[in-house]
HTML snippet that shows the backbone in 3Dmol.js (N, CA, C, O; Angstrom):
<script src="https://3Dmol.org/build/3Dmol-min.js"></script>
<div id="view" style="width:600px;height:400px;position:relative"></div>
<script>
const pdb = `
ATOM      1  N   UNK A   1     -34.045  -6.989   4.102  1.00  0.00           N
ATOM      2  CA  UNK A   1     -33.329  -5.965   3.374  1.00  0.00           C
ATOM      3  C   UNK A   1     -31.986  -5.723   4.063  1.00  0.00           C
ATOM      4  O   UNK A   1     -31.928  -5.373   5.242  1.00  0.00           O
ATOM      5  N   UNK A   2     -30.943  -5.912   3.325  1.00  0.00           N
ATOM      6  CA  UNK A   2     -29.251  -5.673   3.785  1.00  0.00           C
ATOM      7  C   UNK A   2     -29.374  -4.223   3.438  1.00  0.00           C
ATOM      8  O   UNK A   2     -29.806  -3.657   2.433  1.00  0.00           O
ATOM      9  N   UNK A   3     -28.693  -3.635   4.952  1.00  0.00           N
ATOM     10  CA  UNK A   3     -28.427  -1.929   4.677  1.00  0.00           C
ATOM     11  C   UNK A   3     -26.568  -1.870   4.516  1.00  0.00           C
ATOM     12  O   UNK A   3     -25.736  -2.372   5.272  1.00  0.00           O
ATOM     13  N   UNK A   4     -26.408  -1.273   3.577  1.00  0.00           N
ATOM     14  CA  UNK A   4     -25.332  -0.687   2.762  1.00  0.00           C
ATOM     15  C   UNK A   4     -24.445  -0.467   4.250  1.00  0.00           C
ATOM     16  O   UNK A   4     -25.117  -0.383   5.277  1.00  0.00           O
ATOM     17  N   UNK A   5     -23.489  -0.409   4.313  1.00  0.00           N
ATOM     18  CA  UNK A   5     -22.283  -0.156   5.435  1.00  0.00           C
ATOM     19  C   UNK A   5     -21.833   1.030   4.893  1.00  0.00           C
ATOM     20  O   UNK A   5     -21.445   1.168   3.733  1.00  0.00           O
ATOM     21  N   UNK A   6     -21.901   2.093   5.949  1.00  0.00           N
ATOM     22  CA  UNK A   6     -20.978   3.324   5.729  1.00  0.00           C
ATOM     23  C   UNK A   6     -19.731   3.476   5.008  1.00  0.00           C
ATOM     24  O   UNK A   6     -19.144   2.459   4.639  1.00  0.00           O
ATOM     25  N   UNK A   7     -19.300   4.518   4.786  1.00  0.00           N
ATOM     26  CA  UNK A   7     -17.849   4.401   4.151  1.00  0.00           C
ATOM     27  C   UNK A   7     -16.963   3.746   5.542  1.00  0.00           C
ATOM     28  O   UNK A   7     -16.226   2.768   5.407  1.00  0.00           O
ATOM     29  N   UNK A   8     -17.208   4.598   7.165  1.00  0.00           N
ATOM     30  CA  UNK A   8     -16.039   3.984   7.479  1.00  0.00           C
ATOM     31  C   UNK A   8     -16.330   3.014   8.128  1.00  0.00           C
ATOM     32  O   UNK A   8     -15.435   2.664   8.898  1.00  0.00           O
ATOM     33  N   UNK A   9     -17.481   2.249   8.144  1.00  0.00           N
ATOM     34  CA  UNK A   9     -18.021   0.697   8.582  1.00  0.00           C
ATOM     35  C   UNK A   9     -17.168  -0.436   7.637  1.00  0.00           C
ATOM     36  O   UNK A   9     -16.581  -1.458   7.993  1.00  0.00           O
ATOM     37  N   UNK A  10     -17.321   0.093   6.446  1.00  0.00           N
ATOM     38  CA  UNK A  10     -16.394  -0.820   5.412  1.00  0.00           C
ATOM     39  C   UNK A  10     -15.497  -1.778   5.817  1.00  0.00           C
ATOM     40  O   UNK A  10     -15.574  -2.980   5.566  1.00  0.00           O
ATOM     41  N   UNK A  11     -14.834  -1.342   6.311  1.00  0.00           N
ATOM     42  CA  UNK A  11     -13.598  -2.713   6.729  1.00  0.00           C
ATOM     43  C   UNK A  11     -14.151  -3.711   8.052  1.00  0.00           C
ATOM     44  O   UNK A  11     -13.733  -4.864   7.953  1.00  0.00           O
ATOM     45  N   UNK A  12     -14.828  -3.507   8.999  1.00  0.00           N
ATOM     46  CA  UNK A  12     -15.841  -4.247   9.620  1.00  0.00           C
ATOM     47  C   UNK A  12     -16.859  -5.370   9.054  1.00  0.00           C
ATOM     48  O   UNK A  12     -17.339  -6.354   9.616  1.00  0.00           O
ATOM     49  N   UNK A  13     -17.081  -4.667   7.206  1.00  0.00           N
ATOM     50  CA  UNK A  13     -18.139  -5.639   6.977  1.00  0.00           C
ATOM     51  C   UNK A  13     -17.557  -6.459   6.366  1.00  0.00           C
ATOM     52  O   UNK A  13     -18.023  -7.598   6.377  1.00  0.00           O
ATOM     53  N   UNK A  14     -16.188  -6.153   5.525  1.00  0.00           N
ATOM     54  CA  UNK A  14     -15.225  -7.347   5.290  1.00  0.00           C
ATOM     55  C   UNK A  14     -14.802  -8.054   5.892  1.00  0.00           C
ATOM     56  O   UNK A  14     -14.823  -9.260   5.649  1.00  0.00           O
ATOM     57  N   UNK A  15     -14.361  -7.605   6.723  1.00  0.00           N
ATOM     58  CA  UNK A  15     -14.007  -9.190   8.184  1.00  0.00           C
ATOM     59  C   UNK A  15     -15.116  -9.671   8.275  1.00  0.00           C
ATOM     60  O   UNK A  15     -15.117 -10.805   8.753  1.00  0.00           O
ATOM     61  N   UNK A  16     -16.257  -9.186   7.956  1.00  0.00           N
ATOM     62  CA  UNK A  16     -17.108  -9.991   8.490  1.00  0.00           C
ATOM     63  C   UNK A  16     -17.749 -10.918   7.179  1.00  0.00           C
ATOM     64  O   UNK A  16     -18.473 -11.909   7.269  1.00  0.00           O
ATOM     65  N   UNK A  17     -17.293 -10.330   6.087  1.00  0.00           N
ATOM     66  CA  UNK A  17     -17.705 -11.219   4.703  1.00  0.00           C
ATOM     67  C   UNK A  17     -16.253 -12.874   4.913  1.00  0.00           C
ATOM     68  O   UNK A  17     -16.488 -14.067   4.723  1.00  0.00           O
ATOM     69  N   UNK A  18     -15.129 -12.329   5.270  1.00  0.00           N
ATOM     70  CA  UNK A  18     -14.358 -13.168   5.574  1.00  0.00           C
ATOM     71  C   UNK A  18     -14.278 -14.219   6.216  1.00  0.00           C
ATOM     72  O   UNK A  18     -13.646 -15.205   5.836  1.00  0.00           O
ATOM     73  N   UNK A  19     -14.853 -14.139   7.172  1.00  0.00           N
ATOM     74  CA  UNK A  19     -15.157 -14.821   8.304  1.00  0.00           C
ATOM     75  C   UNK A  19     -16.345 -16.042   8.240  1.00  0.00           C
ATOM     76  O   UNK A  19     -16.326 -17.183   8.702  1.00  0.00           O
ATOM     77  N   UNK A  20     -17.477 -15.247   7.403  1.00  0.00           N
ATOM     78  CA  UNK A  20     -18.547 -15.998   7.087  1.00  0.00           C
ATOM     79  C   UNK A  20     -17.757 -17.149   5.368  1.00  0.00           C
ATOM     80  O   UNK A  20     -17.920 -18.321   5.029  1.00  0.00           O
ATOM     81  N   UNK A  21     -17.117 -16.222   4.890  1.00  0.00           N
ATOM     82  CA  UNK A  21     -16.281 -17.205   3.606  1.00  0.00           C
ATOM     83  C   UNK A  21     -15.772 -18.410   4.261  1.00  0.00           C
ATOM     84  O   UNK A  21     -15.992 -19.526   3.791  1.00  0.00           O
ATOM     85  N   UNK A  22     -14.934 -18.176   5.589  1.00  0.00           N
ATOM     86  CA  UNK A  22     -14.259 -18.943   6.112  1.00  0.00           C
ATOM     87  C   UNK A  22     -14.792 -20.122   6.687  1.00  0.00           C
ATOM     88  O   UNK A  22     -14.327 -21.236   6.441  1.00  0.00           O
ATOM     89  N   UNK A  23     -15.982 -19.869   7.627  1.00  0.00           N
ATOM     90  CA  UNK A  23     -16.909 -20.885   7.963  1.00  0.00           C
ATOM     91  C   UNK A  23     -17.626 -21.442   6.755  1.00  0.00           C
ATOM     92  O   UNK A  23     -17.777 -22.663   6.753  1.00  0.00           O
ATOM     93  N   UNK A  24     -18.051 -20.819   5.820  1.00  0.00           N
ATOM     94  CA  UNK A  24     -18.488 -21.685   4.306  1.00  0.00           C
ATOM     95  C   UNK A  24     -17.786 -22.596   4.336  1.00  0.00           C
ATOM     96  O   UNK A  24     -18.164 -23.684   4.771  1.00  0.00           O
ATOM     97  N   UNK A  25     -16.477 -22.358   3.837  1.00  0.00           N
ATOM     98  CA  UNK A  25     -15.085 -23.362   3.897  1.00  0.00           C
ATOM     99  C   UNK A  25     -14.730 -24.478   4.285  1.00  0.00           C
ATOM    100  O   UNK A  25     -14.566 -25.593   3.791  1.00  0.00           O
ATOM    101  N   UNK A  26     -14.613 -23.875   5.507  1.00  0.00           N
ATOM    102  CA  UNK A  26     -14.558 -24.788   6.955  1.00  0.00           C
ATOM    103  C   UNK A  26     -15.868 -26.038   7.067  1.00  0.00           C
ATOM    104  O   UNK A  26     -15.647 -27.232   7.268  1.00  0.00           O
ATOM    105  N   UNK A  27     -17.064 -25.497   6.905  1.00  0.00           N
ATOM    106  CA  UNK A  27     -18.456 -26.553   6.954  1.00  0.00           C
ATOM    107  C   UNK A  27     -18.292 -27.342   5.573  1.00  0.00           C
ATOM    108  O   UNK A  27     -18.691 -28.504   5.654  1.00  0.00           O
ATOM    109  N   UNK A  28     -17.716 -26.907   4.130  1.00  0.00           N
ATOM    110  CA  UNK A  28     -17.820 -27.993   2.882  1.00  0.00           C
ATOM    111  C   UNK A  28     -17.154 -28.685   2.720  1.00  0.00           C
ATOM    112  O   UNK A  28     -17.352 -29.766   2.165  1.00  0.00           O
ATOM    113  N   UNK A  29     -15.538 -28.020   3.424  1.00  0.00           N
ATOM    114  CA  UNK A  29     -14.490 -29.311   3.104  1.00  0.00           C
ATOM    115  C   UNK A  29     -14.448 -29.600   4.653  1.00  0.00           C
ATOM    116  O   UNK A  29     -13.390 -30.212   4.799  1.00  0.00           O
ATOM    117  N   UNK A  30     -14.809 -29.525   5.389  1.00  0.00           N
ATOM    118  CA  UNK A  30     -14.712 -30.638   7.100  1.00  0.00           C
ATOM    119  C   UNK A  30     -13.429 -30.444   7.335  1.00  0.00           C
ATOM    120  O   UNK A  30     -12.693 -31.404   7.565  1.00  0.00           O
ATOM    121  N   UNK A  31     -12.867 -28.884   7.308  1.00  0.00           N
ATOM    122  CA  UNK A  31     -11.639 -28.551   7.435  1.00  0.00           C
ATOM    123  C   UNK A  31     -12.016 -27.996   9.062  1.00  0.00           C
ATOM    124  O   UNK A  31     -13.125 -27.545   9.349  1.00  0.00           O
ATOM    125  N   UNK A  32     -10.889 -28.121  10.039  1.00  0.00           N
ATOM    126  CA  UNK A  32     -10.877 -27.058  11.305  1.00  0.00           C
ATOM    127  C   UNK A  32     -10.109 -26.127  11.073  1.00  0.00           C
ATOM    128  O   UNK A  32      -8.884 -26.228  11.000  1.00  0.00           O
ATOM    129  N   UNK A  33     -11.049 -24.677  10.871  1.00  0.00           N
ATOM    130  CA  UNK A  33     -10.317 -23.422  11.075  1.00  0.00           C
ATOM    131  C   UNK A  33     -10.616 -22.335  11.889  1.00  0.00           C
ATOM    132  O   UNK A  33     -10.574 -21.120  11.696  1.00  0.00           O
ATOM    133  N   UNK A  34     -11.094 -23.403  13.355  1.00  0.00           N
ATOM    134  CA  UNK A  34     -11.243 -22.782  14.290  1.00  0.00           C
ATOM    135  C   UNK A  34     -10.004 -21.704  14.701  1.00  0.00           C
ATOM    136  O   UNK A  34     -10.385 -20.611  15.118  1.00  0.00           O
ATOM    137  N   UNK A  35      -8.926 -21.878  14.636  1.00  0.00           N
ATOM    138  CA  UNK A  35      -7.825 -21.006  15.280  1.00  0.00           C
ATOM    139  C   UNK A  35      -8.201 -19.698  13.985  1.00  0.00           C
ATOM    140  O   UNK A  35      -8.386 -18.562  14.423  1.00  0.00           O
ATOM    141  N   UNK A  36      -8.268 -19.853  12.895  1.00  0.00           N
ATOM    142  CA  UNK A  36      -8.500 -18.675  12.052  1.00  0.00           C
ATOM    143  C   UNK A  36      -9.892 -17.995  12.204  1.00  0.00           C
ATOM    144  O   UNK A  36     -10.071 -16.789  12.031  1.00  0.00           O
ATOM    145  N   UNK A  37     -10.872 -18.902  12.549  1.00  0.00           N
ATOM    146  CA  UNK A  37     -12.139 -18.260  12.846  1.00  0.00           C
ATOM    147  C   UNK A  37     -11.967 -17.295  14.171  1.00  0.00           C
ATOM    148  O   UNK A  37     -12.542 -16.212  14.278  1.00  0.00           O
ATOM    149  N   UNK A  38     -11.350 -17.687  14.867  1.00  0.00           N
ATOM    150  CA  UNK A  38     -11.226 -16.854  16.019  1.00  0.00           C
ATOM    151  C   UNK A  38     -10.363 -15.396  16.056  1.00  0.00           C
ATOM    152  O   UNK A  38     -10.691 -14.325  16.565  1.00  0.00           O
ATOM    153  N   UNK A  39      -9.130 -15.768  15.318  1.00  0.00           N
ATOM    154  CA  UNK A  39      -8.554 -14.564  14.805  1.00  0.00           C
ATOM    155  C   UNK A  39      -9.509 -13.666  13.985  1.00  0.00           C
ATOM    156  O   UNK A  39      -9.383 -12.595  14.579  1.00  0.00           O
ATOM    157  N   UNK A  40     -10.185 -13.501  13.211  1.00  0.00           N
ATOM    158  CA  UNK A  40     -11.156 -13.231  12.494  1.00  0.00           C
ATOM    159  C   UNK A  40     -11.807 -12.368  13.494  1.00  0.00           C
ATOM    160  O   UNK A  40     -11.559 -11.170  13.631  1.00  0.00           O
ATOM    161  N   UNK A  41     -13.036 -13.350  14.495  1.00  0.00           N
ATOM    162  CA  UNK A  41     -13.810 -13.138  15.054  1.00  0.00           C
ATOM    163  C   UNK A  41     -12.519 -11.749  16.106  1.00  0.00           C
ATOM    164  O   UNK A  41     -12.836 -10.578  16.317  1.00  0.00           O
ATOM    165  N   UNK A  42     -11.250 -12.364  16.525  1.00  0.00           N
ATOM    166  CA  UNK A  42     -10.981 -10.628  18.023  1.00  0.00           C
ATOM    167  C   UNK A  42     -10.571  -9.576  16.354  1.00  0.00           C
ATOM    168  O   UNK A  42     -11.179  -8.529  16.576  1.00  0.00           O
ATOM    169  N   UNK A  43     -10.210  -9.493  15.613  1.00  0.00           N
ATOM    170  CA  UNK A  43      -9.736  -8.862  14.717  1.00  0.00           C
ATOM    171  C   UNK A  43     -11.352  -7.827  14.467  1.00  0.00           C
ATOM    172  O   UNK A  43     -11.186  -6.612  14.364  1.00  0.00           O
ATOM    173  N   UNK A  44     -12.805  -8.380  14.385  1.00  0.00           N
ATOM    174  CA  UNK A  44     -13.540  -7.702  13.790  1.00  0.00           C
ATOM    175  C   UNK A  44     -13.672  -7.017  15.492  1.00  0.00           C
ATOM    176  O   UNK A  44     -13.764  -5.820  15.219  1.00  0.00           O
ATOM    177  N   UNK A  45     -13.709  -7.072  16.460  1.00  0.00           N
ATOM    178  CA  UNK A  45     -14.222  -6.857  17.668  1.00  0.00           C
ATOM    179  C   UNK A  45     -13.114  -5.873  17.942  1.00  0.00           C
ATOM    180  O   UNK A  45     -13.611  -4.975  18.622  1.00  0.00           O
ATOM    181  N   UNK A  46     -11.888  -5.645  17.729  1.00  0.00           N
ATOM    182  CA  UNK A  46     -10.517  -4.813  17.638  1.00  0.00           C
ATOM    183  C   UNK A  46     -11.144  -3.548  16.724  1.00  0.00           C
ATOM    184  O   UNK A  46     -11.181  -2.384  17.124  1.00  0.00           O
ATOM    185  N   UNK A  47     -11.743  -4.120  15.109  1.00  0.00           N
ATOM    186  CA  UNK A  47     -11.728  -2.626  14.294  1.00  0.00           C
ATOM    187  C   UNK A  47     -13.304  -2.150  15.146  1.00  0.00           C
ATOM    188  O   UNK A  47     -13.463  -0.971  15.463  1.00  0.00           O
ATOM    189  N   UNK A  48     -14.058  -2.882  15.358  1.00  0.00           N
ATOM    190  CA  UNK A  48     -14.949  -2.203  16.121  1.00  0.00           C
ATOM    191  C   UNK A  48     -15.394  -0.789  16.914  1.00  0.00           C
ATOM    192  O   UNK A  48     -15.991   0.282  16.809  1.00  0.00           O
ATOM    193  N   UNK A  49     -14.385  -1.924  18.054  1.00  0.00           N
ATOM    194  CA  UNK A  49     -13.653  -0.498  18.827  1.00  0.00           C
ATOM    195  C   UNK A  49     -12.609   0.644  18.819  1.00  0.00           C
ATOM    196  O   UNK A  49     -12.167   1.523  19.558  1.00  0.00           O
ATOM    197  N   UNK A  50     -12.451   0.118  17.508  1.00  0.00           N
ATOM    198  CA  UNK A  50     -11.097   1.370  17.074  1.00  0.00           C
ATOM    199  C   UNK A  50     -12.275   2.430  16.449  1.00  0.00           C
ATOM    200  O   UNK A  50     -12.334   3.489  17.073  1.00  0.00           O
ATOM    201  N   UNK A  51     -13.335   2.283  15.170  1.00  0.00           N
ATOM    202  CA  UNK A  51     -13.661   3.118  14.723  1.00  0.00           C
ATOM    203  C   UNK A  51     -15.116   3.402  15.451  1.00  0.00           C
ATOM    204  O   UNK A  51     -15.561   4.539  15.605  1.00  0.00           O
ATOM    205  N   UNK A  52     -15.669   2.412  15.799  1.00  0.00           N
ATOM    206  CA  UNK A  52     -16.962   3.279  17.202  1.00  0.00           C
ATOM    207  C   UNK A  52     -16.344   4.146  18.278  1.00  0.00           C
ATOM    208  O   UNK A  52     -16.834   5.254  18.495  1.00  0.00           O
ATOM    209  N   UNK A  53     -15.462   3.782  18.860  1.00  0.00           N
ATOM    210  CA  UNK A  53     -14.244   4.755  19.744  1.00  0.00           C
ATOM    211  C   UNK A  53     -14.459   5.853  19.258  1.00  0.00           C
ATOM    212  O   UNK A  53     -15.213   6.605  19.876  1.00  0.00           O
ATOM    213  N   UNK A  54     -13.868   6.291  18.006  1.00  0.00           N
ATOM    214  CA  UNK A  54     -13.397   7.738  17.363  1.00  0.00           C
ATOM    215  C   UNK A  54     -13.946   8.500  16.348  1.00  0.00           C
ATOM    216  O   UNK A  54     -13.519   9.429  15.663  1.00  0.00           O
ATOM    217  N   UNK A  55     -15.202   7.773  16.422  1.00  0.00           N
ATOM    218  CA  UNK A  55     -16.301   8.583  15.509  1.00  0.00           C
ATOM    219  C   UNK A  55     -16.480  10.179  15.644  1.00  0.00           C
ATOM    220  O   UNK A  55     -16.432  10.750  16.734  1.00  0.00           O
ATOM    221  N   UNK A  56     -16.658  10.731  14.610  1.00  0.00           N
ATOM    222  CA  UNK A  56     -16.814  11.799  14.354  1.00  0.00           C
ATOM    223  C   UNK A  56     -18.348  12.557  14.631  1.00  0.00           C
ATOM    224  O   UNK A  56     -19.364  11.865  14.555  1.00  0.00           O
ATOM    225  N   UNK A  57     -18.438  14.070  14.967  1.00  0.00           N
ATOM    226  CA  UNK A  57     -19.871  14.434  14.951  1.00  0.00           C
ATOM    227  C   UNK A  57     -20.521  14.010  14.015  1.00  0.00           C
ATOM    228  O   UNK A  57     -21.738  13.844  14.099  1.00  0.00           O
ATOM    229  N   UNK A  58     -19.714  13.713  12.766  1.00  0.00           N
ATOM    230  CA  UNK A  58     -20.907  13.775  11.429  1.00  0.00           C
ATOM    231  C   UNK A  58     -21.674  11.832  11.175  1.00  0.00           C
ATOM    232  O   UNK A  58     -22.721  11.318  10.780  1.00  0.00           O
ATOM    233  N   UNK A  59     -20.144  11.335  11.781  1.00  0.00           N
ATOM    234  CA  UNK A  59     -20.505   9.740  11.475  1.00  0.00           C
ATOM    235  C   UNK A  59     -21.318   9.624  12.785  1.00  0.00           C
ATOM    236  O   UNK A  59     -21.311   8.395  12.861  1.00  0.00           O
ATOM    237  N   UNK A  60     -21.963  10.000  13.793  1.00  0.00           N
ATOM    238  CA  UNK A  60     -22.482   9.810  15.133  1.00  0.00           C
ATOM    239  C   UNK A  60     -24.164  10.324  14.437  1.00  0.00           C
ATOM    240  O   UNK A  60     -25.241   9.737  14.537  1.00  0.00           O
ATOM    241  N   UNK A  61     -23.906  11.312  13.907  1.00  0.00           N
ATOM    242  CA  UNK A  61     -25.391  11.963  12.821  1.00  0.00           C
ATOM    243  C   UNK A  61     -25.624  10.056  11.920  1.00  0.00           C
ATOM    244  O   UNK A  61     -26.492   9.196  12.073  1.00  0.00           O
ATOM    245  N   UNK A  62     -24.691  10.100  11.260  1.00  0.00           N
ATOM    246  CA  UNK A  62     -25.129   8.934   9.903  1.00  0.00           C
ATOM    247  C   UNK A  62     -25.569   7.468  10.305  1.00  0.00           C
ATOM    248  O   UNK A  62     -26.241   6.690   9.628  1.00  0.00           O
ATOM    249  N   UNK A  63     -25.046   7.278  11.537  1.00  0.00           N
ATOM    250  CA  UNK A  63     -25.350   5.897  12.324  1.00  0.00           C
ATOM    251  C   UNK A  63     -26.943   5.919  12.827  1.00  0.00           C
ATOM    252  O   UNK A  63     -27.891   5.166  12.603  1.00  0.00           O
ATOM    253  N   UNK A  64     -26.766   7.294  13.713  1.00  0.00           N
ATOM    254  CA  UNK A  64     -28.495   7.595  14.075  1.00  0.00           C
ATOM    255  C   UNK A  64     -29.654   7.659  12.684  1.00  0.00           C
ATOM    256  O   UNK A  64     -30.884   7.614  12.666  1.00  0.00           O
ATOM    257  N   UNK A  65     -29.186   7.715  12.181  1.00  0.00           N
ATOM    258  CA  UNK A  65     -30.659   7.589  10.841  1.00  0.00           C
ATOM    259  C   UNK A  65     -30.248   6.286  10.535  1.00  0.00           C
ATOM    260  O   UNK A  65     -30.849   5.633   9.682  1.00  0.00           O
TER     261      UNK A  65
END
`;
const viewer = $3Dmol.createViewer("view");
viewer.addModel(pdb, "pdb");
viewer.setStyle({}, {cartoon: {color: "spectrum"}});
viewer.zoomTo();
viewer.render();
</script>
């Protein structure tokens, strides 16, 4: 069962839908997009820590359930 991403998880799970598009990509046409996979990969690890950083009392409540 896939659990739904918060409102402000949202842009985390797109890089991360991106990323997985990208390696699709990358594995059907035998393309290297390692240099973009990697951008990808510090880019999701960047919003990470921007919005786990500065969570709010209420989003610190919504994560715990």
């Amino acid at each position: 069962m896939e659990l739904a991403p918060l409102d402000f998880e949202k842009p985390i799970f797109e890089l991360q839908r991106r990323l997985q598009d990208l390696k699709d990509h990358s594995d059907e046409h035998e393309v290297d997009l390692d240099s973009a996979v990697e951008a990808i990969e510090a880019k999701i690890r960047e919003t990470r820590r921007e919005i786990y950083g500065n969570l709010t009392a209420w989003q610190r409540v919504q994560i715990a359930r």
